[in-house]
N, C-alpha and C positions, 0 to 999 in steps of 0.2 A: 733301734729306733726306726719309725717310720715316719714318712711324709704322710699329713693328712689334707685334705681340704675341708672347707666348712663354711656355712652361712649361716650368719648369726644376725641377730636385731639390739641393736640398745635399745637405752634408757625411752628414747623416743619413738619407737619402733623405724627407725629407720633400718635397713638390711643392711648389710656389709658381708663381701667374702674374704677369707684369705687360704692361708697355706702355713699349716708349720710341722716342728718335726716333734714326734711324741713318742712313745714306747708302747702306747697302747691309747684303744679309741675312747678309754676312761677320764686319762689322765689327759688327754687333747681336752675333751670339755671341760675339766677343770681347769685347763689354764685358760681357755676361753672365759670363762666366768669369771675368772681371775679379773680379766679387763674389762669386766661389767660389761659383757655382752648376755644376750641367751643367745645358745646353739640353739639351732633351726634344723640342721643337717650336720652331719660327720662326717665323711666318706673317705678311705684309703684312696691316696690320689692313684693306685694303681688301677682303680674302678674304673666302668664305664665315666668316660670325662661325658662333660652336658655339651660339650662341642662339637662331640660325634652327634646326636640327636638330630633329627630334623628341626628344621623352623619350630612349628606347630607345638611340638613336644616339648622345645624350650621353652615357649611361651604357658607351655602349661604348667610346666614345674617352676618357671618365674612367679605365673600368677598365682599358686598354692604357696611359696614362699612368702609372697604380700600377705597372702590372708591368715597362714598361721602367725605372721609378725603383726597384723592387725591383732588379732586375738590373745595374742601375749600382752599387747599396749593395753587392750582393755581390759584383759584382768588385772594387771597391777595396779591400774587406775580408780579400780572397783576397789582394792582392798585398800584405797585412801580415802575412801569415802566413809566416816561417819557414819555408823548406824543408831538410829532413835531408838528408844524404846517407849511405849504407852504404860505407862502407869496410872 
């Protein structure tokens, strides 16, 4: 087993991180999805951590965090949308 880290978004697109122990980085996202998150990110916590990063760099990989979990909210929202059709 390894430790993983990982940033996920729910239902709402709100982000969330956390930390758990998996056998492999397949089976970490399925238990993530498990608890009605999307994975966002996976990483073996033996990786570079984002705390070694400088400021700047944080803030870059925060704000691509935001916007791939914006774009997750908006697709799922899209696909509860009704489509017409013109006959």
């Amino acid at each position: 087993m390894s430790d993983f880290v990982y940033t996920a978004a729910d239902k709402d697109g709100a982000i969330t991180q956390g930390k758990m122990d998996a056998p492999d980085k397949d089976t970490a996202a399925k238990l993530i999805i498990d608890q009605g998150l999307t994975p966002l990110k996976i990483k073996d916590s033996q990786s570079v951590s984002i705390s070694n990063l400088g400021a700047s760099w944080q803030l870059l990989v925060f704000a691509q965090g935001i916007f791939l979990g914006i774009i997750i909210l908006y697709i799922k929202r899209m696909r509860k949308i009704p489509t017409t059709t013109n006959e």
